[in-house]
C-alpha positions, -999 to 999 in steps of 0.1 A, spaced: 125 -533 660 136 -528 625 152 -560 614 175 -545 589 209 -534 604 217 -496 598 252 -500 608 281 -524 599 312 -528 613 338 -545 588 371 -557 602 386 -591 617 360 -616 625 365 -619 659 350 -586 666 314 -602 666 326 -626 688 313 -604 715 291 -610 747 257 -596 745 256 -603 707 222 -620 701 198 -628 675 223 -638 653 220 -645 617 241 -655 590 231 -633 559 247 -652 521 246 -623 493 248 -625 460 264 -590 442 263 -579 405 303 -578 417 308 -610 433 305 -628 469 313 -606 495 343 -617 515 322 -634 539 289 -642 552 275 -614 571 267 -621 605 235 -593 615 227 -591 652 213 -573 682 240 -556 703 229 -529 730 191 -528 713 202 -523 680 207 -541 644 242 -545 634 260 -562 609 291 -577 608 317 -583 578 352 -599 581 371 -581 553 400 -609 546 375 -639 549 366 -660 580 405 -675 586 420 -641 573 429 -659 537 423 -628 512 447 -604 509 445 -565 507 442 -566 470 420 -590 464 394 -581 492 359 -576 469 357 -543 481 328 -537 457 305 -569 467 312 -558 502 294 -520 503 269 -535 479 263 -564 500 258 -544 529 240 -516 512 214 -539 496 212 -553 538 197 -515 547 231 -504 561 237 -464 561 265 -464 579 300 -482 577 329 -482 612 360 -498 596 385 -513 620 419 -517 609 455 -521 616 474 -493 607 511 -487 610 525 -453 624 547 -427 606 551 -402 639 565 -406 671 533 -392 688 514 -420 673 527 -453 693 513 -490 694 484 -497 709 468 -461 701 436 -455 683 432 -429 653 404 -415 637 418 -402 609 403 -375 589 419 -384 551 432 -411 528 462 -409 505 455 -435 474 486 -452 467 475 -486 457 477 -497 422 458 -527 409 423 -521 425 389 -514 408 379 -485 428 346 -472 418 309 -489 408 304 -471 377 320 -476 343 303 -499 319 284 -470 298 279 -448 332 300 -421 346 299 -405 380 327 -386 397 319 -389 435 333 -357 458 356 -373 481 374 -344 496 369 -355 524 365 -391 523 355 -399 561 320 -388 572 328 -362 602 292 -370 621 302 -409 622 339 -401 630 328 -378 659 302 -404 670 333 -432 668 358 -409 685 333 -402 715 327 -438 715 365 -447 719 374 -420 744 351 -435 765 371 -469 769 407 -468 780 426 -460 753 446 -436 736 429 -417 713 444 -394 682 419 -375 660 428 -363 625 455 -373 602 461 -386 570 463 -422 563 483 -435 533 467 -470 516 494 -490 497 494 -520 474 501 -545 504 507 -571 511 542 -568 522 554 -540 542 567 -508 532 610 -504 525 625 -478 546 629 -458 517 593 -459 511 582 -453 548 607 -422 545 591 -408 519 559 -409 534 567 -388 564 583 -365 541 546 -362 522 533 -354 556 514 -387 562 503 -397 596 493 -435 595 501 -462 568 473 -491 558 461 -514 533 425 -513 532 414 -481 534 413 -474 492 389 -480 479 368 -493 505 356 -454 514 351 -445 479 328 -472 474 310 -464 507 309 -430 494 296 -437 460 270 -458 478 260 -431 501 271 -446 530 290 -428 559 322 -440 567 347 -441 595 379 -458 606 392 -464 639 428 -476 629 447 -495 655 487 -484 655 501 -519 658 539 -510 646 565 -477 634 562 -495 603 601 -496 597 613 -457 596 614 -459 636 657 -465 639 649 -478 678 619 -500 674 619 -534 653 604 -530 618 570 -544 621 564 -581 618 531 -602 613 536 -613 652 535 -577 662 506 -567 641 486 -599 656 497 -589 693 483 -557 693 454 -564 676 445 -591 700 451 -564 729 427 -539 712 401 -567 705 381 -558 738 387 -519 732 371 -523 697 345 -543 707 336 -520 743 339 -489 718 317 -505 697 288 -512 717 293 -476 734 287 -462 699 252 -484 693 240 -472 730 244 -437 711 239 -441 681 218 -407 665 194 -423 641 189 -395 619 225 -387 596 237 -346 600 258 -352 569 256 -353 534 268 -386 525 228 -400 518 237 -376 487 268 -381 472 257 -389 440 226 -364 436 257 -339 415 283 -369 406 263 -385 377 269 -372 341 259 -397 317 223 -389 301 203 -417 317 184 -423 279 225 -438 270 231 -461 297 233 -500 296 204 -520 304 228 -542 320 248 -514 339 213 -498 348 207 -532 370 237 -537 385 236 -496 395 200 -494 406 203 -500 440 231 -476 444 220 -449 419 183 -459 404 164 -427 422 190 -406 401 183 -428 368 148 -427 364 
């Protein structure tokens, strides 16, 4: 067996605190960006490698914008990971979407405001295609995966990232239905567009825990609720998840290994010694 996990799965830590996880090891990386938010914890779960990356920190003690979003992809790409299953809390804006549902959603609306969100800068330029920022094969492969446990499951959607961490005004969660979004989160952007800028494919399955605080007959959402739910959907996530590894395609139908082959436009002869390291394990084969 390769030794090197292919996927990850980055959300709360207890997810890995799973039966059946074996061969554990706890994997200390050192970024060009920073620590990662935690140690990585790479295992065997139904016959395959897997790694596994608390997003706020072990203790949840990071918040939304300070999450290293950047020494987490790299940290995990420079593991051999191809692949990336986000799970998340997510708040609904529609009545069709209630607690305790699952979406996979199929876009991201950017509304955060003090996040670095790309690699590149620094004497190097690349603008990444992220029209559609969640790979379709791995969001198919999750969706199957979910649908085979007991929830409730919602494919498509839009889900909206903002600043955090407190929640949305109902002015704000107003506005948002009125744009047409379908789900409301904090961690979605820019963790994608780094997975896409390191050719990773990336998926979320977002747990509804709340109506946000539009909903005029539910309670605005509160940290207790959130925490409820999420507890509730722990063995969901975590049966889903070991679905997915039992089938697992190893090859990637997508495009996402290739992100950057048409996103770079510096001339390679101008670039940074310095930004040239701290790039080459994301971009080096386009660099040379």
């Amino acid at each position: 067996m390769n030794e090197n996990p292919s996927i990850a799965i980055v959300g709360g830590s207890g997810l890995y605190h799973m039966p059946g996880l074996e061969d554990t090891t706890e994997k200390h990386v050192n970024t060009p960006f920073g620590e990662p938010s935690a140690p990585i914890i790479v295992g065997t779960l139904e016959g395959a490698r897997v790694a596994f990356l608390a997003r706020h920190g072990i203790g949840h003690h990071i918040t939304p914008t300070e999450v290293p979003y950047r020494a987490n992809i790299y940290a995990l790409k420079s593991l051999g990971v191809e692949r990336v299953v986000s799970v998340s809390a997510c708040g609904s804006l529609r009545e069709d979407y209630a607690p305790g549902h699952i979406v996979i959603p199929r876009n991201i609306f950017d509304y955060t405001k003090d996040r670095i969100r790309t690699f590149f800068g620094g004497g190097c330029v690349a603008h990444v295609n992220v029209a559609d920022p969640f790979c379709d094969d791995l969001s198919n492969q999750v969706e199957t995966a979910v649908r085979a446990t007991d929830a409730t499951v919602h494919r498509g959607g839009s889900l909206i990232t903002i600043e955090g961490p407190r929640f949305s005004t109902k002015a704000e969660s107003n506005t948002y239905r009125a744009w047409g979004m379908d789900i409301i989160g904090m961690t979605a952007s820019p963790e994608a567009f780094l997975a896409r800028e390191a050719e990773l494919c990336y998926a979320t399955m977002a747990h509804v825990t709340d109506y946000d605080v539009w909903h005029e007959s539910e309670s605005p959402v509160t940290v207790d609720m959130v925490i409820q739910t999420l507890n509730k959907n722990t063995r969901i996530a975590q049966e889903a998840i070991r679905v997915l590894l039992r089938g697992l395609k190893p090859e990637r139908a997508c495009s996402c290994g290739q992100a950057l082959s048409t996103a770079l436009i510096t001339d390679s002869k101008v670039i940074p010694t310095g930004t040239r390291k701290n790039l080459d394990l994301l971009a080096g084969k386009y660099l040379k």
